[in-house]
N, CA, C and O atoms as a Tinker XYZ file with bonds, in Angstrom:
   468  protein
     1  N     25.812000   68.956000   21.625000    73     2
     2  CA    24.849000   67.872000   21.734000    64     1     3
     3  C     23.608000   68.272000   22.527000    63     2     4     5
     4  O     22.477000   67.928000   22.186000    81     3
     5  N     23.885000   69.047000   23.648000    73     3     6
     6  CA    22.512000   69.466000   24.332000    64     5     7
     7  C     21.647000   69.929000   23.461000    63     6     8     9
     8  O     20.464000   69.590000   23.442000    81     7
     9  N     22.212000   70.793000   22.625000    73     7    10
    10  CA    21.514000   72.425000   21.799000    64     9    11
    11  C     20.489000   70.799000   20.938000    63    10    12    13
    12  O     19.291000   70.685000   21.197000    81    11
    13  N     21.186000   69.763000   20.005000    73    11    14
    14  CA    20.545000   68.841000   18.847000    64    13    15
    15  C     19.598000   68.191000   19.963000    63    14    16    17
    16  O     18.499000   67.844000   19.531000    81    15
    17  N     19.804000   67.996000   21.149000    73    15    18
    18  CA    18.560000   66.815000   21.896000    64    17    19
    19  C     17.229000   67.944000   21.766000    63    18    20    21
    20  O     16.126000   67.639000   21.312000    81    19
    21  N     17.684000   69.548000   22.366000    73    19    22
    22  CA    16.127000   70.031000   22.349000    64    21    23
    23  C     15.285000   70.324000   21.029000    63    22    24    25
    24  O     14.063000   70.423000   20.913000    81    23
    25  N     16.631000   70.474000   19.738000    73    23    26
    26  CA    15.999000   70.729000   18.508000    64    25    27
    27  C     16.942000   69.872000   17.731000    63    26    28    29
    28  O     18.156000   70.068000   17.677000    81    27
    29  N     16.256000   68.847000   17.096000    73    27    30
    30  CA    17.242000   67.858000   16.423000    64    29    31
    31  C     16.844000   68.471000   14.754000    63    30    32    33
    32  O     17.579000   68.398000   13.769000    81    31
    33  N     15.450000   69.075000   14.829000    73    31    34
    34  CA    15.564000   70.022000   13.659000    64    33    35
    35  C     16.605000   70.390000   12.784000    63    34    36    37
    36  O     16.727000   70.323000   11.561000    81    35
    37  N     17.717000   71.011000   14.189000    73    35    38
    38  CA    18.728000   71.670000   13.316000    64    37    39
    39  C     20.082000   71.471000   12.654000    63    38    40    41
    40  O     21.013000   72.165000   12.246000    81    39
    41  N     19.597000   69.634000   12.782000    73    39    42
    42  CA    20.654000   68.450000   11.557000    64    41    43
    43  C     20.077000   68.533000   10.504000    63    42    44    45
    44  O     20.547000   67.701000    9.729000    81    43
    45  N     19.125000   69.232000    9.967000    73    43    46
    46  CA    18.784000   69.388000    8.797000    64    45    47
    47  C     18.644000   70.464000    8.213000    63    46    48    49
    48  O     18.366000   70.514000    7.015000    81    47
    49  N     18.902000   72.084000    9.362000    73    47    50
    50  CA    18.038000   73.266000    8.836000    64    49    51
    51  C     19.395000   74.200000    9.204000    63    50    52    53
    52  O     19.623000   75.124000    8.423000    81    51
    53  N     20.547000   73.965000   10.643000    73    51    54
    54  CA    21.138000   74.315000   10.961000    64    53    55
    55  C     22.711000   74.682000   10.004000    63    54    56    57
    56  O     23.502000   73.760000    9.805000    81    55
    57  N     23.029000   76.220000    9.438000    73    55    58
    58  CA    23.933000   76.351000    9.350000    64    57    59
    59  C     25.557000   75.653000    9.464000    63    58    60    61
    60  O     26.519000   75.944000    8.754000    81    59
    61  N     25.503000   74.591000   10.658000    73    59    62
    62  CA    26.935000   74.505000   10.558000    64    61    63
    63  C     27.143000   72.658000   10.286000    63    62    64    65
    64  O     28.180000   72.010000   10.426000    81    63
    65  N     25.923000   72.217000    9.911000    73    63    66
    66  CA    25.511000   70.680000    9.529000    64    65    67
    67  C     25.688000   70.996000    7.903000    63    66    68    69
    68  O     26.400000   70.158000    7.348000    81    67
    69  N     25.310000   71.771000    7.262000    73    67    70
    70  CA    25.304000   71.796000    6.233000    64    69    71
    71  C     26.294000   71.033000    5.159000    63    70    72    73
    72  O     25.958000   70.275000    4.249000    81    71
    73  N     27.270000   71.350000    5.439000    73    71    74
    74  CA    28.453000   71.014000    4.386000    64    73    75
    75  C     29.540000   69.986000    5.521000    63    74    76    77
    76  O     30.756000   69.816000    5.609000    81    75
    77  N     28.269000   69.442000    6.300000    73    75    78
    78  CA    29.164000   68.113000    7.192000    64    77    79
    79  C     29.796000   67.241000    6.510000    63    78    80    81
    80  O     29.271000   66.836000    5.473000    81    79
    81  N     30.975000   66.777000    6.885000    73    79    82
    82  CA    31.515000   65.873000    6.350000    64    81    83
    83  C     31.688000   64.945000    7.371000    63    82    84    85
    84  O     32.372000   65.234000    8.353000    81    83
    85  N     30.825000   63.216000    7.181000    73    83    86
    86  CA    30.819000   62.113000    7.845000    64    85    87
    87  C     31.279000   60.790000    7.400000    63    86    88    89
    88  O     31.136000   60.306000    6.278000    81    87
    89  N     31.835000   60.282000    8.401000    73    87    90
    90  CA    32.158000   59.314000    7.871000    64    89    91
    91  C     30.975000   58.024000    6.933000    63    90    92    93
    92  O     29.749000   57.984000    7.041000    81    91
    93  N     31.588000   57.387000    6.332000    73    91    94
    94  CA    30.649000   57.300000    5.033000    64    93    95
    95  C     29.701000   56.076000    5.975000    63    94    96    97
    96  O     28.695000   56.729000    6.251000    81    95
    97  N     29.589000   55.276000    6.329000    73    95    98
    98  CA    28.448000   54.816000    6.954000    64    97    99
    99  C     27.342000   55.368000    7.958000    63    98   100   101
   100  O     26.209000   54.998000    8.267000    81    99
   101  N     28.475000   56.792000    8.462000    73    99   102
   102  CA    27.139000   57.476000    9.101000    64   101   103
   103  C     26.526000   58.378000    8.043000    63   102   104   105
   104  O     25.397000   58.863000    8.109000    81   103
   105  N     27.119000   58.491000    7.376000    73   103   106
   106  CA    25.999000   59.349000    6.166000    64   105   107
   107  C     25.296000   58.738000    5.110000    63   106   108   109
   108  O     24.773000   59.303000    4.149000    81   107
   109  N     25.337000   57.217000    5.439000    73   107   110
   110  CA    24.577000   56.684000    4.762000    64   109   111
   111  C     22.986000   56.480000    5.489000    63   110   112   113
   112  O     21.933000   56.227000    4.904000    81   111
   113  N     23.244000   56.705000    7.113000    73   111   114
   114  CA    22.894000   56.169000    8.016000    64   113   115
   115  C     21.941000   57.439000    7.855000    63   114   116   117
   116  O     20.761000   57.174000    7.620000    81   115
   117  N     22.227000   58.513000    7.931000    73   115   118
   118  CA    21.658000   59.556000    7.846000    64   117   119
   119  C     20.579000   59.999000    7.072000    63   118   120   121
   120  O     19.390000   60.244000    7.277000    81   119
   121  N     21.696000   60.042000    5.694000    73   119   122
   122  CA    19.847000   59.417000    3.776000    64   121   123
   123  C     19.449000   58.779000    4.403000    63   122   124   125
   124  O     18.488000   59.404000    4.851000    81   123
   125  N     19.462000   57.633000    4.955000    73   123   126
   126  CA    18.287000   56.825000    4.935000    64   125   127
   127  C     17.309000   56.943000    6.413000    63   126   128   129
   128  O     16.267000   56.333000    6.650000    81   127
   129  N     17.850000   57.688000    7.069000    73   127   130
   130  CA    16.723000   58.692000    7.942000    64   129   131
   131  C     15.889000   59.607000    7.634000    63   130   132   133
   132  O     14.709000   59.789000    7.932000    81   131
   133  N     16.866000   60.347000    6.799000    73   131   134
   134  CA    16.674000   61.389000    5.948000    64   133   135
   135  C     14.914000   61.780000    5.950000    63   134   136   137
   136  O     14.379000   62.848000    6.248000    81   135
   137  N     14.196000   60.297000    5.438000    73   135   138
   138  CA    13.317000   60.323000    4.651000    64   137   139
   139  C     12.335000   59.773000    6.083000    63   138   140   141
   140  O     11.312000   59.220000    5.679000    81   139
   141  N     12.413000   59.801000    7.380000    73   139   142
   142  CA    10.959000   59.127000    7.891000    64   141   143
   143  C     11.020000   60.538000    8.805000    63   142   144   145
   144  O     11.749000   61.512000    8.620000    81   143
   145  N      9.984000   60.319000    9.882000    73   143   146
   146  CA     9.020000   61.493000   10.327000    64   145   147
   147  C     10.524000   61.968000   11.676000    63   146   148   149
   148  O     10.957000   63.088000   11.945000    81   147
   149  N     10.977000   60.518000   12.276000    73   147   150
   150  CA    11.809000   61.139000   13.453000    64   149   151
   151  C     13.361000   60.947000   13.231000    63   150   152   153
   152  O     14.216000   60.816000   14.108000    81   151
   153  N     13.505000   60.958000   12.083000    73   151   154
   154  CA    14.858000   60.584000   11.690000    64   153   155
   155  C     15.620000   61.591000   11.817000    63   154   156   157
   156  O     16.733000   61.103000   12.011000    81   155
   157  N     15.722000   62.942000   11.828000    73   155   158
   158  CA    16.488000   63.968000   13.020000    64   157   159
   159  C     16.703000   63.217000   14.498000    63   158   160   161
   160  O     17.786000   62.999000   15.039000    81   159
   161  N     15.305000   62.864000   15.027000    73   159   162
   162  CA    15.827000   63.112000   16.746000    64   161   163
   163  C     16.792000   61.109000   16.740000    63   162   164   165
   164  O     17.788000   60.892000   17.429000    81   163
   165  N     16.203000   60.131000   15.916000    73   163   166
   166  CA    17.184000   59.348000   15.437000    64   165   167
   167  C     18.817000   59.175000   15.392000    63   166   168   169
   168  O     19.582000   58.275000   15.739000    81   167
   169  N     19.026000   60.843000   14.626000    73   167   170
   170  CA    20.413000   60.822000   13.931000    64   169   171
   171  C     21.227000   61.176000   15.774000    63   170   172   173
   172  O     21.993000   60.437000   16.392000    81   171
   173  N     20.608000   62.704000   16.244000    73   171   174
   174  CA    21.358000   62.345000   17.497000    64   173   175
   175  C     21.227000   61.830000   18.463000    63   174   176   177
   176  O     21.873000   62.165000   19.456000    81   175
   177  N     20.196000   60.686000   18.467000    73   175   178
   178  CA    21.137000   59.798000   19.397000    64   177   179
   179  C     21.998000   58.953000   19.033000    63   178   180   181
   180  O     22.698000   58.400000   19.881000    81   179
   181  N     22.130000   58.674000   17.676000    73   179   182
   182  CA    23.378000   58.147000   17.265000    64   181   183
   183  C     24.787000   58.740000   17.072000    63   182   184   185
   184  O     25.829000   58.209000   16.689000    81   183
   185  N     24.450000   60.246000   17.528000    73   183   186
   186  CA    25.529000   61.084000   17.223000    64   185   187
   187  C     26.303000   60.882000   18.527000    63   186   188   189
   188  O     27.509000   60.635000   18.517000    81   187
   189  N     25.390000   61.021000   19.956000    73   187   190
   190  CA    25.018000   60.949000   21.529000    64   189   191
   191  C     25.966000   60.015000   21.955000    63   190   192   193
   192  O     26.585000   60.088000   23.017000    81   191
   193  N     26.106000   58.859000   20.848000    73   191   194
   194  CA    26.630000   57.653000   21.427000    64   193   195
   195  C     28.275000   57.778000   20.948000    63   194   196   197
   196  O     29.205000   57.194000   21.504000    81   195
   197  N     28.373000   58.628000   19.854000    73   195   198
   198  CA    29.989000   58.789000   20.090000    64   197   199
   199  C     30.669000   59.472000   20.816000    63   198   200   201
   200  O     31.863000   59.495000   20.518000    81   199
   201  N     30.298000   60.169000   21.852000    73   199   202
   202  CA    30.393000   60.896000   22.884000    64   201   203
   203  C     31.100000   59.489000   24.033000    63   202   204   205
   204  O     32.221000   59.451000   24.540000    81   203
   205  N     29.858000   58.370000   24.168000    73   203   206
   206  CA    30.624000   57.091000   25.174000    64   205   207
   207  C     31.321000   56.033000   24.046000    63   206   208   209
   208  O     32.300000   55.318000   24.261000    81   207
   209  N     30.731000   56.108000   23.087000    73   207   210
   210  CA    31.566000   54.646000   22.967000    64   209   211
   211  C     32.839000   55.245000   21.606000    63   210   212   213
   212  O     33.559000   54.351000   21.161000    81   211
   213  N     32.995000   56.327000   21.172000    73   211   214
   214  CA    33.914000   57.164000   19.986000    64   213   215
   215  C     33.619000   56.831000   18.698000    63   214   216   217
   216  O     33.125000   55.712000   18.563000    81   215
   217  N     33.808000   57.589000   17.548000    73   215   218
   218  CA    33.437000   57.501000   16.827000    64   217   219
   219  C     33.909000   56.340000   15.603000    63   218   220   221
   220  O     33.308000   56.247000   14.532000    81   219
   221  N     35.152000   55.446000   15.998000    73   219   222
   222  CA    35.548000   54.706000   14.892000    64   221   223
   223  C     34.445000   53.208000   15.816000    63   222   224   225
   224  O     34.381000   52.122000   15.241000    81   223
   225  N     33.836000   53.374000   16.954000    73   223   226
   226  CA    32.363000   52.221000   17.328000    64   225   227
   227  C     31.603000   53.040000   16.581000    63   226   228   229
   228  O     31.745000   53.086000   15.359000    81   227
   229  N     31.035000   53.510000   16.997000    73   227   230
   230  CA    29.424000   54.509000   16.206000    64   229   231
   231  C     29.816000   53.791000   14.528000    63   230   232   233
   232  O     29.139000   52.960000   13.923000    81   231
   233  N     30.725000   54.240000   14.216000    73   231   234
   234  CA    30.495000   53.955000   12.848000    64   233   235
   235  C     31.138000   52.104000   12.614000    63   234   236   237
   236  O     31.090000   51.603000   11.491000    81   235
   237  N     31.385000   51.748000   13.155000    73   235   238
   238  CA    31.654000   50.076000   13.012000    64   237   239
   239  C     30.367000   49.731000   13.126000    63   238   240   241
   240  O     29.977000   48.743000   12.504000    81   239
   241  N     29.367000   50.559000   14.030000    73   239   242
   242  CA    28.039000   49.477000   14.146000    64   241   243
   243  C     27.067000   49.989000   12.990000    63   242   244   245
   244  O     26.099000   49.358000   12.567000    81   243
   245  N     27.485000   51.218000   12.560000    73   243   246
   246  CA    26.517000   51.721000   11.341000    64   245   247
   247  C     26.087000   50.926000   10.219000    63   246   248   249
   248  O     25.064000   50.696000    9.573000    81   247
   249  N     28.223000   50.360000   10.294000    73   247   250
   250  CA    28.175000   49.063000    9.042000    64   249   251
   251  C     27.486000   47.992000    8.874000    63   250   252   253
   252  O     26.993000   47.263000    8.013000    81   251
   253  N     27.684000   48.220000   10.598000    73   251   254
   254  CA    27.237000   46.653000   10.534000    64   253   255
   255  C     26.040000   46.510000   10.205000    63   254   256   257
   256  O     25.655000   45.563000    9.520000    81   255
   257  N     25.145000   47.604000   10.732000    73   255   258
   258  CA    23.435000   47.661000   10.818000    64   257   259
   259  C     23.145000   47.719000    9.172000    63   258   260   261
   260  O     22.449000   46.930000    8.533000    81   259
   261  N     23.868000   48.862000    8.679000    73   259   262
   262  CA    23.549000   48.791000    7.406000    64   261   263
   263  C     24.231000   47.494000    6.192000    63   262   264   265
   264  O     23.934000   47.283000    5.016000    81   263
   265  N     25.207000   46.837000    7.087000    73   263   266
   266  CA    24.781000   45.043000    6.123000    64   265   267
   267  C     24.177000   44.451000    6.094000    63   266   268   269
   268  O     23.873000   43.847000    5.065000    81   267
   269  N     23.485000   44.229000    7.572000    73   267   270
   270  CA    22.029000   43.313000    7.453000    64   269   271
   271  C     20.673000   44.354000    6.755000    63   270   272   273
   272  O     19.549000   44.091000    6.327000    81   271
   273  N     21.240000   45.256000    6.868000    73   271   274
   274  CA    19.907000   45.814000    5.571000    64   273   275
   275  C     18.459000   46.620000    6.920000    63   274   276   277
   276  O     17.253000   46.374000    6.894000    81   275
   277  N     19.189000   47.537000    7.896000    73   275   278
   278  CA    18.430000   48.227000    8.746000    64   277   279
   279  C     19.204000   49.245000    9.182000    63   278   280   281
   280  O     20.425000   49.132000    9.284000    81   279
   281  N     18.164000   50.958000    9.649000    73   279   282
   282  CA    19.461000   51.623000    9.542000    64   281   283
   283  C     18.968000   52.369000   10.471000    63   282   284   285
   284  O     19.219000   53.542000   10.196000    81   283
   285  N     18.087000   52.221000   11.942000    73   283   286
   286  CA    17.014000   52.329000   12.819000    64   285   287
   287  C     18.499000   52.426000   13.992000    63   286   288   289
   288  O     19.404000   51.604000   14.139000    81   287
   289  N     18.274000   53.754000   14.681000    73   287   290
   290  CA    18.776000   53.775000   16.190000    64   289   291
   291  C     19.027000   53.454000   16.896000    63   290   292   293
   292  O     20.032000   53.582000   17.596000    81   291
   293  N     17.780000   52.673000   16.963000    73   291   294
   294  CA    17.946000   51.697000   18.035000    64   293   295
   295  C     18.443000   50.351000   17.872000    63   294   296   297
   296  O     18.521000   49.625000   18.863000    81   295
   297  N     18.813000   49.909000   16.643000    73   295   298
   298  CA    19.293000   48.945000   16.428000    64   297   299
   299  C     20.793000   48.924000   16.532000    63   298   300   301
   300  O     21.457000   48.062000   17.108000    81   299
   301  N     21.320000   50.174000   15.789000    73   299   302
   302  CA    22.612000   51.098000   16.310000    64   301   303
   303  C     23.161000   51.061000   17.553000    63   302   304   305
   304  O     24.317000   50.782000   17.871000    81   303
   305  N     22.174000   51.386000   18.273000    73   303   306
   306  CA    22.782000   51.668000   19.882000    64   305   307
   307  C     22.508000   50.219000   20.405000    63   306   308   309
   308  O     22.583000   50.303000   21.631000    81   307
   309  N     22.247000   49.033000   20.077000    73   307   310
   310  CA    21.743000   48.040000   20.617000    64   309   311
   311  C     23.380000   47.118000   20.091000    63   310   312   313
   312  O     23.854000   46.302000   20.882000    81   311
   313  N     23.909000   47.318000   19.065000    73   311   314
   314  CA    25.058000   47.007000   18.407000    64   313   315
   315  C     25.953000   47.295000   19.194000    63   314   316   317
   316  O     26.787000   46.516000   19.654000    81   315
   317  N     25.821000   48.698000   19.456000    73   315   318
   318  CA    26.685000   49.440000   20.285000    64   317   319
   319  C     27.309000   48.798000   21.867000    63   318   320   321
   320  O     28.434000   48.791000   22.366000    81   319
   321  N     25.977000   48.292000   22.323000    73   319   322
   322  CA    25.758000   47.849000   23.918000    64   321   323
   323  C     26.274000   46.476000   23.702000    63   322   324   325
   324  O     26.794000   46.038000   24.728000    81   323
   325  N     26.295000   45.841000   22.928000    73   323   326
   326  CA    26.185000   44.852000   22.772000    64   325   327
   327  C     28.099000   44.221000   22.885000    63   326   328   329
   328  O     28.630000   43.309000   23.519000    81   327
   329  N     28.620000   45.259000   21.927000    73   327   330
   330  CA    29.826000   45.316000   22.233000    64   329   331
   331  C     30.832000   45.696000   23.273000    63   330   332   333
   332  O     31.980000   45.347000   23.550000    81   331
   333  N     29.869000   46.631000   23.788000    73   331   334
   334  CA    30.507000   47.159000   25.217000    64   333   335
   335  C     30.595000   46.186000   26.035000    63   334   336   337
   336  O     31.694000   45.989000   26.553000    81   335
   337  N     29.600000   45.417000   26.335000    73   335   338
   338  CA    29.044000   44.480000   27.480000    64   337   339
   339  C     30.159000   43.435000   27.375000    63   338   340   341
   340  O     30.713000   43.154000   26.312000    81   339
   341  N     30.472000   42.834000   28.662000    73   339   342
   342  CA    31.878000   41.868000   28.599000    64   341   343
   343  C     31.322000   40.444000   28.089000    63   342   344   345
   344  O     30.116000   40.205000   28.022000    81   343
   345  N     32.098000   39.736000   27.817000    73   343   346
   346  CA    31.620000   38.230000   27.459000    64   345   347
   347  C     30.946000   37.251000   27.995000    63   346   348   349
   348  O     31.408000   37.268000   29.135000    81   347
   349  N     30.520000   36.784000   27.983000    73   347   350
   350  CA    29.694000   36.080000   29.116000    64   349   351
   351  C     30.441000   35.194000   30.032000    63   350   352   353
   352  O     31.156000   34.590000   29.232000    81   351
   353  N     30.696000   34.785000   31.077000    73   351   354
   354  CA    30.941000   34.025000   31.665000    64   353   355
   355  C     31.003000   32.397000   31.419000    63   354   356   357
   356  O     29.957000   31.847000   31.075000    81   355
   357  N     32.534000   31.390000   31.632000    73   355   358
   358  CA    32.370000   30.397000   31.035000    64   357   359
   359  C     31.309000   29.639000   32.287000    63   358   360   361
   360  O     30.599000   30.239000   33.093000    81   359
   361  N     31.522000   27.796000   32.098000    73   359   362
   362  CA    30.855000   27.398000   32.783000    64   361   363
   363  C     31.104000   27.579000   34.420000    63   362   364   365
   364  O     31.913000   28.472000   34.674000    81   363
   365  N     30.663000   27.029000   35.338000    73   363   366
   366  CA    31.214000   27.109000   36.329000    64   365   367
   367  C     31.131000   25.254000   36.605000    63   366   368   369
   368  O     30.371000   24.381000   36.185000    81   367
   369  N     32.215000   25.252000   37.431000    73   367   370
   370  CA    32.746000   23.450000   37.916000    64   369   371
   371  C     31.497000   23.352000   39.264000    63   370   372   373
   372  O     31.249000   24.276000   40.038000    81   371
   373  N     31.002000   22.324000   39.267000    73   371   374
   374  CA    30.176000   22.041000   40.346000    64   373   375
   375  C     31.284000   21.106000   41.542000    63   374   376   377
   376  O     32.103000   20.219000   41.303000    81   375
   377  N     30.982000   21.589000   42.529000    73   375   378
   378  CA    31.693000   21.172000   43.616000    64   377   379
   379  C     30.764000   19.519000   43.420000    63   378   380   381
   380  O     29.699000   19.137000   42.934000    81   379
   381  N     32.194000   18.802000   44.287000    73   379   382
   382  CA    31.754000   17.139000   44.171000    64   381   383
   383  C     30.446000   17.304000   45.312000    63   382   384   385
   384  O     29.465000   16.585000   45.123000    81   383
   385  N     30.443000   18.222000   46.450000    73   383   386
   386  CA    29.390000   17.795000   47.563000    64   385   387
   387  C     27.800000   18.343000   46.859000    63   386   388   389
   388  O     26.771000   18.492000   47.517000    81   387
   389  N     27.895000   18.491000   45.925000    73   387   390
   390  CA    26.454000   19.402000   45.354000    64   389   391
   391  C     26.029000   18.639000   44.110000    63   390   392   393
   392  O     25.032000   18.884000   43.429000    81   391
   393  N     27.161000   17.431000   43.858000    73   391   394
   394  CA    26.632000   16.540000   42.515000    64   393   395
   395  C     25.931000   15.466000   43.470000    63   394   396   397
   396  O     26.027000   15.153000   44.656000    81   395
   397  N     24.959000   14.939000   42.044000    73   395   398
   398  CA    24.031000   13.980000   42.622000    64   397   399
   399  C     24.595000   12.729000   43.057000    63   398   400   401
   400  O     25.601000   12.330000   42.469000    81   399
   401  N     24.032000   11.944000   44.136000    73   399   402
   402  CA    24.775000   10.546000   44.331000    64   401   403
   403  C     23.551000    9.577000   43.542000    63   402   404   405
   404  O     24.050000    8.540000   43.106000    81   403
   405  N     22.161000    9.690000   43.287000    73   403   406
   406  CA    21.275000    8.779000   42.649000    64   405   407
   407  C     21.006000    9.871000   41.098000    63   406   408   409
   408  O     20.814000   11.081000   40.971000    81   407
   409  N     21.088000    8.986000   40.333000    73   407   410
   410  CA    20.547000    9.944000   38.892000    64   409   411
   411  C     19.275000    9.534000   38.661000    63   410   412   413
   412  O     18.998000    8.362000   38.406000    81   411
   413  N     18.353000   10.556000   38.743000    73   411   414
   414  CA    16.749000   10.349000   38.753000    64   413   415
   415  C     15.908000    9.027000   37.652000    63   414   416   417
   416  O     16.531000    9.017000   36.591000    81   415
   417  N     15.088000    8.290000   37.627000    73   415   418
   418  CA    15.016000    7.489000   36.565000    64   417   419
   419  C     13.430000    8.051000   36.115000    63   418   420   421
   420  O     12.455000    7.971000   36.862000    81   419
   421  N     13.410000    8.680000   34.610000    73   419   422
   422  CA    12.371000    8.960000   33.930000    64   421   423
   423  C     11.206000    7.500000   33.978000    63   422   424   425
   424  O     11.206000    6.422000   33.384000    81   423
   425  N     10.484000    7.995000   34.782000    73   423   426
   426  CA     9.278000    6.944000   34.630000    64   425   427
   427  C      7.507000    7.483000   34.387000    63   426   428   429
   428  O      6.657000    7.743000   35.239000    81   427
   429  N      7.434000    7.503000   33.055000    73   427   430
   430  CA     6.310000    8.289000   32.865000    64   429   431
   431  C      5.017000    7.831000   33.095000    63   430   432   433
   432  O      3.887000    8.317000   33.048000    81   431
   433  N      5.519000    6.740000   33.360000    73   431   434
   434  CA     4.341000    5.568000   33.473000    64   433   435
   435  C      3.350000    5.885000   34.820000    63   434   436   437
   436  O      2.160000    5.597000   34.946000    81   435
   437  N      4.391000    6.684000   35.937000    73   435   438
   438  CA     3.963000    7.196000   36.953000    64   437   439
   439  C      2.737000    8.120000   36.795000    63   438   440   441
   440  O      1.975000    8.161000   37.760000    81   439
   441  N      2.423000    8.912000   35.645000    73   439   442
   442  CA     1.679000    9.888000   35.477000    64   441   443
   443  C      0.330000    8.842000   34.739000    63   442   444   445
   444  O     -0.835000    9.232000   34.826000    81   443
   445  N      0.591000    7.846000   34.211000    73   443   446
   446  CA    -0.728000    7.181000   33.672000    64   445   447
   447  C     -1.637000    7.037000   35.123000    63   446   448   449
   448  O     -2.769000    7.332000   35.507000    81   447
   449  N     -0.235000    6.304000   35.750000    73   447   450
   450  CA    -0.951000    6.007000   37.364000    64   449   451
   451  C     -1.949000    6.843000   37.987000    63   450   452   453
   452  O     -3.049000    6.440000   38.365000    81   451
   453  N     -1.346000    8.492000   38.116000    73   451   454
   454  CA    -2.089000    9.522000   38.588000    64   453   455
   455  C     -3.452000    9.544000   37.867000    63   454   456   457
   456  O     -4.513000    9.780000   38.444000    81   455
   457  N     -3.311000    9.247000   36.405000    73   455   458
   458  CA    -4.748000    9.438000   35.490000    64   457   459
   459  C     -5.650000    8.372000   36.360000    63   458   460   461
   460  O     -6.814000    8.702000   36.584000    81   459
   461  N     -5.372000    7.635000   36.654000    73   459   462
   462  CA    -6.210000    6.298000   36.504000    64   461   463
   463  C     -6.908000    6.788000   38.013000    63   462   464   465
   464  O     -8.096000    6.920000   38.305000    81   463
   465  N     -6.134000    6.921000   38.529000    73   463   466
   466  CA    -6.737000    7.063000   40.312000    64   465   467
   467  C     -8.134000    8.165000   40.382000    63   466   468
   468  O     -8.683000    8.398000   41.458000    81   467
């Protein structure tokens, strides 16, 4: 992975990429890099990321990216994070001493007042 970050060139030119065999959403992921200006330095950081998150994620989010019909890195690794990251937190209970004892009364009429003065 070091050697592809300084020359990502050599996912396309390199001897031992050649006759790669990938799993089929990352090589779909790949054609369709294939064809823009940075779609080498693209492919490894998507390669980068099966290194932390393994390769049966990398390619769950490939799918996924490539069902909604986008097949961009960063959308990849954003899939990626997205899953890692824990769930959000439910609500939290408000203690009785921190709830209100008066419930405010909407009076907008107050603001005509301010106009008028």
């Amino acid at each position: 992975m070091p050697v592809l970050a300084r020359k990502p060139g050599a996912l396309r030119n390199g001897a031992p990429f050649k006759d790669w065999v990938l799993p089929a959403a990352l090589e779909r992921v790949r054609r369709k890099l294939a064809g823009s200006d940075d779609g080498d330095r693209q492919m490894v950081s998507i390669f980068s990321a099966v290194l932390t998150d393994g390769l049966p994620a990398v390619e769950a989010a490939c799918a996924e990216a490539l069902a909604e019909a986008v097949h961009s890195a960063d959308v990849i690794l954003n899939i990626l994070a997205r899953r890692r990251d824990p769930q959000p937190i439910g609500p939290i209970a408000t203690p009785a001493s921190l709830m209100s004892r008066h419930v405010p009364i909407a009076d907008c009429a107050r603001y005509d007042q301010l106009r008028r003065a």
